[in-house]
N, C-alpha and C positions, 0 to 999 in steps of 0.2 A: 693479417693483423686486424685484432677488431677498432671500429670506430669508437671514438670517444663522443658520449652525447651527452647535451645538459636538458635535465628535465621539462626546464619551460617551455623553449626551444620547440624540444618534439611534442608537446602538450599544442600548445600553438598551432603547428603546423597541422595537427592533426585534423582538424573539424572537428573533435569529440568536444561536447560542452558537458556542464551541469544542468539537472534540468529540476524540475520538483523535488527528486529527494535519489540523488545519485548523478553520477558521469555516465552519458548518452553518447550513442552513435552508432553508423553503420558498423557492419561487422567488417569490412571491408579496411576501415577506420581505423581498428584495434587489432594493428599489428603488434607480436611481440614488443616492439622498441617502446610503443603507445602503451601499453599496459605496464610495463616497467618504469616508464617516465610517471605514470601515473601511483605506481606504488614506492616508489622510492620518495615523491617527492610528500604523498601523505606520510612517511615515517618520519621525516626530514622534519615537516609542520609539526609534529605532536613530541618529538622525542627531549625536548626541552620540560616538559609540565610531565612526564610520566616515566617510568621505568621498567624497561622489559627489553626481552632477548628473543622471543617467541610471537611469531602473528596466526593467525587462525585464518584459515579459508576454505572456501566453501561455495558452491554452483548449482547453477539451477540444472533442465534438462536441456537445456538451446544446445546445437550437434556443437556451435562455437566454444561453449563457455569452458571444456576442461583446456584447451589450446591456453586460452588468456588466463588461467591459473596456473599453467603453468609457467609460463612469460613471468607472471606477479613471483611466481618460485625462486625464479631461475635469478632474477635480480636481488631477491633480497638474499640470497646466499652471497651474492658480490660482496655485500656491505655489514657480514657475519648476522642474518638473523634468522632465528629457523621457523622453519615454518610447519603445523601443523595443519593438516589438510582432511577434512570430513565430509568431503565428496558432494554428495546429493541429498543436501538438507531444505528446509525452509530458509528464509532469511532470519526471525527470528530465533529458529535453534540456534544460529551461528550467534547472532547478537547474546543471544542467552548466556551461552557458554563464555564469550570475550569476557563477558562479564563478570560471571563468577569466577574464571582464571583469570580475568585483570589483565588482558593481552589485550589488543588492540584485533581487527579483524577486515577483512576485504572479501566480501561478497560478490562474484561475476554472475549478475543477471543484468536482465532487459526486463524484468517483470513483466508485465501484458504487453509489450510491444510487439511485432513482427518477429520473426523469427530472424529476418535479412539484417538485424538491430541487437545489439547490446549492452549491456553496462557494466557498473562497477559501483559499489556501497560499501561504505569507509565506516568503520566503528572504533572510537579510541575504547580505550579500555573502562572509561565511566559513560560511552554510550556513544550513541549515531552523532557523527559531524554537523557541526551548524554550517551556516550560511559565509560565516568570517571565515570558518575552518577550508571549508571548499574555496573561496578566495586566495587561501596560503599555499593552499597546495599547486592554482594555477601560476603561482607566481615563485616557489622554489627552486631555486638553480641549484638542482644537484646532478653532479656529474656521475655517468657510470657507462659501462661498456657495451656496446652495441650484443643484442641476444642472440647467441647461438649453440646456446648449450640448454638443452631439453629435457629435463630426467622425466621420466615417470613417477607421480603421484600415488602415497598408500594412505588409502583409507582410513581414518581413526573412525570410530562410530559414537565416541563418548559424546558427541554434541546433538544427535538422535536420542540416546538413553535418555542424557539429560533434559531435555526434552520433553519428553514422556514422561519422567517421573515427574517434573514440574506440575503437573497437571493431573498425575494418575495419583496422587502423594495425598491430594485434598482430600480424597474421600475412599473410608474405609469398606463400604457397603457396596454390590453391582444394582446401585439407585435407578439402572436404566434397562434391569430386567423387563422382558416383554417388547420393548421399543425396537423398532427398524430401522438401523442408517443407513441410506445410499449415498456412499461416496462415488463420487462425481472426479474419476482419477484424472483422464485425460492427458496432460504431461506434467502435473504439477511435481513441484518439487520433494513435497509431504508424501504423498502419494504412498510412500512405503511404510508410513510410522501411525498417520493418525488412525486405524484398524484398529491400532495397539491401546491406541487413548477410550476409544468407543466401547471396545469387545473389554477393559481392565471394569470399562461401569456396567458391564453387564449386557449393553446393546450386541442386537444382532447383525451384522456390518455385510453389506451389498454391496458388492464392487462393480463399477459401472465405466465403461466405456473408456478402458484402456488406453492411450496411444501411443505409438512407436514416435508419429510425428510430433512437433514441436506445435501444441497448439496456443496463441495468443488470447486466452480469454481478458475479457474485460471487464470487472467487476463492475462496473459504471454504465456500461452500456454492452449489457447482455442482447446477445445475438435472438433474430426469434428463433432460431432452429434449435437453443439452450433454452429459452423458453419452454417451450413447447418439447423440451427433452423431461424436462423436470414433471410436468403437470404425468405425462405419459408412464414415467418410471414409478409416481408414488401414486396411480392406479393400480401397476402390474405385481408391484412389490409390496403393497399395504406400508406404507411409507410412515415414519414420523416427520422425518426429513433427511432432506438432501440434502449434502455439504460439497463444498468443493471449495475452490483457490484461485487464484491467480496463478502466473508460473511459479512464481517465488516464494507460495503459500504465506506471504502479509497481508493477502486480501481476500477476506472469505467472499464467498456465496453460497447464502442459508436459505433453505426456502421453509415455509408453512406443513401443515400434516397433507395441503391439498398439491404440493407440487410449486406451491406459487412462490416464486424467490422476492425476499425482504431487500429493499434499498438499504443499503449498507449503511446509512444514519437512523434507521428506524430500527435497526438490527442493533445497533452501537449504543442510541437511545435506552433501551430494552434492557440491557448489558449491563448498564451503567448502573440502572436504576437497581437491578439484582447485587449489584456490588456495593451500593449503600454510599455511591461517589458523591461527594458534598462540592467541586466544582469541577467545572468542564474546560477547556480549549479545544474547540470544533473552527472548521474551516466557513467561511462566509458563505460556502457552496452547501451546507449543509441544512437541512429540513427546519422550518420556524416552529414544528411541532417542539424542538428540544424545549426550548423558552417557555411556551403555552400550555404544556404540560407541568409545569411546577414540580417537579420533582426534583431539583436542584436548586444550592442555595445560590449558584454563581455560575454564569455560562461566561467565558470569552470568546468572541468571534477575533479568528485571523485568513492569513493570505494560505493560499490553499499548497499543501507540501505537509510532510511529516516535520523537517526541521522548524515549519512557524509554529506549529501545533507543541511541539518540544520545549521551545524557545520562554513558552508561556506559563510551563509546568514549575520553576522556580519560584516565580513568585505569587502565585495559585499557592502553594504546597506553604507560602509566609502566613497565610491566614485561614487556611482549610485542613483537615484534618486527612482528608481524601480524596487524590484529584488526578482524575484520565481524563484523554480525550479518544477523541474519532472522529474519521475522513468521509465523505457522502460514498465513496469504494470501500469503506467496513470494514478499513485497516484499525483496532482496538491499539490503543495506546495507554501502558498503566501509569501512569506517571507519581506513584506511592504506595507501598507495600498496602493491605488489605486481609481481612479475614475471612475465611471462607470455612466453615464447619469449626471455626475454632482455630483454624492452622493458616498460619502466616503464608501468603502468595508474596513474594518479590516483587519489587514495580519492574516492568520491561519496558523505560519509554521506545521504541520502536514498534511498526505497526506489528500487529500480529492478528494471525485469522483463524485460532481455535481458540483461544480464550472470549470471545464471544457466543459463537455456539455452543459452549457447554454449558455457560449462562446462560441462555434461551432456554436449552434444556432443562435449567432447572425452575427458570420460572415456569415452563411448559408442564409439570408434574400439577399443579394447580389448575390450571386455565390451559385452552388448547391454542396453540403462537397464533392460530388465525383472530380468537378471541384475545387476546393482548394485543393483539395489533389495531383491532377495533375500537378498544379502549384510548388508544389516545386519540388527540386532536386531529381531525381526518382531515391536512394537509399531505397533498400527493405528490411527487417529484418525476420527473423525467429526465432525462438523459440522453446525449446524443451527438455522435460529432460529425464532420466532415476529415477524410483522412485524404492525404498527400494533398495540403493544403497553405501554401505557401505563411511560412510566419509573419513574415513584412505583411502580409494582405492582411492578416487578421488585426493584428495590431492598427495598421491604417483605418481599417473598419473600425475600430474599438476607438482609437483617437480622436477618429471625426463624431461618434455617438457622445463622446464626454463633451465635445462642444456643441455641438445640438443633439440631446437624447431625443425629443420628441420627431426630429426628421427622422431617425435612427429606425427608431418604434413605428415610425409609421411606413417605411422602407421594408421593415419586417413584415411587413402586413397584418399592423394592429391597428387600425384607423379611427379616430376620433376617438378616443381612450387618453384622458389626463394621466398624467404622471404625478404618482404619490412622493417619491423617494429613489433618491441615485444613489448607492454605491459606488465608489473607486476600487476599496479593500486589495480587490484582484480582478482583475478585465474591467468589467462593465455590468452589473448588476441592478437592473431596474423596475422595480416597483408599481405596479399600474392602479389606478383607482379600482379595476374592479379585484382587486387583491389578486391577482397575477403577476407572477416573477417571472423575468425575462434574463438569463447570464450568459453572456457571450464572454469566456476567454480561452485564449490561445492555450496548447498543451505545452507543459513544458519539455515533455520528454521524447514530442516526433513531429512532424509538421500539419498537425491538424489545430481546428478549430470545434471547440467544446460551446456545444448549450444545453445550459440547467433550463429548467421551468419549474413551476409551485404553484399550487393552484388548488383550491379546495375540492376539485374532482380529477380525477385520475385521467379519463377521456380530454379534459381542458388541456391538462399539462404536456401528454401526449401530441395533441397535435400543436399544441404551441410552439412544441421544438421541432417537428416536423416542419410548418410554415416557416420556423425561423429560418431554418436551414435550408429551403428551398428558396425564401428570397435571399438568401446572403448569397446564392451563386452568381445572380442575376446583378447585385450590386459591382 
């Protein structure tokens, strides 16, 4: 006879939290009963403000994620709702799609975490969960039957199409005859569609290093062995650029004609500026180039996550005519429809990582992205964390900097250097007279510790987060 469980209850016990922008935790964590507590009780929170009988889901390539889709299945058929299922998409095709069907949606990724790690991203039917919405869901008591009835999942592919033609819709001409793309497959989620986007404009599309394995890239802190993959490939290949993703294809990595990959706010900066965006909502983590470059009527700075980026877009949109943001990881957020050749683009507030590279490409027809990238204000960013890194330690670290930042700084090993300006925003963000940025915060989505730097040379910024990160072991 099955057990009877109430939502909270197994949520609770589970260890899975919320973390910047989704339910985190080991795979180990998200058992059946854990993924069902977890999808019953987001329907339970929404189904008072919306109407519908049908959820949408959709996974990345982690070996975990079709197990925990179908646990998300197997429960909402308890409570009659059906579900369709689109396999192996991006996150924002699934978002896309919720949206234009008006469904609600549940995404099983881990995006760049470990592969030992997974998650879970909630979409009502007018868009990605806030931060109140993720609160209701840990506190839902709804009851339902312990999982042990498993079907097998069928593919829809409409949220792939759809997809694609969002994007291939804009433009009539192949504007990108001649051009080289190397996509940078590895396990992303896109991996099978965006060919489709590149080769509809004409580009000639290089497929690059395949894998069977689950790889964890990280848009924010690209490995050097991707580094040094990219410069290699757009020698061999006569390159325009390299593209690639996150697992979950929300988070590009674009590089230059030369191989060299763009910081995902400089990429987003870029983007913004080709879409004629009149204000911004960017993360506090993100480049002071946005500001100093003047090409925007209104920047808001928030707490680093796609839902505070989101959060902002309402009342941005009362007084601007057009207004995205993006994350220093080059997650693109449209937050108001826009024109593009004349034909209306849909706002998708969720991250997404090909709607900015198409835009580079098209400011790149003009100027070459290494020279647009020159063009603005030559503030350089870094990036960097420390992994399996207890979260209590960082925070303690981070607690005791807000009460003395200058011991903090000078712990770091930046010694006799005034402090211009504290941040709180999100961690610890500090300011040094010689215009050097120093961010230390905790991840929200695994037990490491993140540091930004900025810095008007590239080499400064670089090893600042180096230094950082070698005295924070020692503290």
């Amino acid at each position: 006879m099955n057990n009877n469980l109430i939502s909270s209850e197994v949520i609770a016990d589970s260890g899975v939290a919320f973390g910047t922008s989704g339910a985190r935790g080991l795979v180990t964590q998200f058992t059946p009963d854990v993924c069902a507590a977890f999808a019953v009780a987001f329907i339970q929170s929404i189904k008072n403000n919306f109407s519908f009988n049908t959820v949408a889901i959709a996974i990345d390539n982690r070996p975990s994620s079709y197990a925990m889709a179908q646990a998300c299945e197997a429960v909402l058929k308890q409570i009659n709702i059906d579900v369709i299922y689109y396999g192996v998409v991006p996150t924002p095709a699934l978002a896309y799609i919720a949206q234009e069907d008006d469904m609600p949606a549940i995404m099983v990724t881990g995006s760049h975490i470990p592969f030992d790690r997974n998650g879970l991203k909630f979409y009502r039917p007018d868009g990605e969960i806030s931060k109140q919405d993720e609160q209701a869901i840990l506190t839902e008591k709804v009851h339902f039957t312990e999982i042990d009835d498993i079907s097998d999942l069928i593919v829809n592919k409409k949220a792939e199409d759809e997809y694609v033609n969002r994007y291939t819709s804009l433009f009539t001409l192949p504007w990108l005859t001649g051009k080289r793309i190397g996509i940078y497959e590895h396990s992303s989620a896109g991996r099978d569609l965006y060919y489709r986007i590149f080769e509809a404009f004409g580009a000639e599309v290089i497929a690059l290093e395949r894998s069977d394995q689950f790889v964890p890239i990280d848009t924010e802190a690209v490995s050097e062995a991707d580094t040094l993959k990219a410069i290699n490939w757009s020698k061999e290949y006569s390159l325009d650029m390299v593209f690639s993703t996150d697992g979950d294809g929300d988070r590009p990595l674009v590089s230059d004609e030369h191989g060299n990959w763009l910081r995902g706010d400089i990429l987003g900066l870029l983007s913004a500026d080709v879409l004629n965006i009149e204000a911004l909502a960017v993360p506090v983590s993100c480049n002071t180039a946005i500001e100093s470059c003047n090409k925007f009527r209104h920047v808001e700075r928030t707490k680093i996550g796609s839902p505070y980026v989101i959060a902002e877009f309402q009342p941005l949109a009362k007084e601007f005519n057009t207004v995205a943001g993006f994350e220093a990881n080059g997650g693109f957020l449209l937050g108001s429809d826009v024109f593009i050749n004349g034909k209306s683009l849909k706002a998708l507030p969720t991250r997404d990582a090909i709607l900015p590279a198409i835009m580079l490409l098209v400011a790149a027809q003009e100027q070459k992205t290494s020279e647009l990238v020159k063009a603005l204000p030559q503030r350089f960013t870094y990036s960097d964390r420390i992994q399996n890194f207890a979260t209590a330690k960082s925070q303690s670290i981070i607690a005791s900097g807000k009460k003395n930042p200058s011991e903090l700084i000078s712990q770091l090993g930046f010694k006799n250097i005034a402090i211009k300006h504290v941040d709180e925003t999100d961690g610890l963000r500090i300011t040094l007279n010689n215009n050097v940025i120093i961010h230390l915060r905790p991840s929200g989505n695994a037990p490491e510790l993140r540091c930004y730097a900025e810095a008007d040379n590239y080499i400064v910024a670089n090893d600042s987060v180096v230094k950082a990160l070698k005295n924070i072991q020692k503290i």
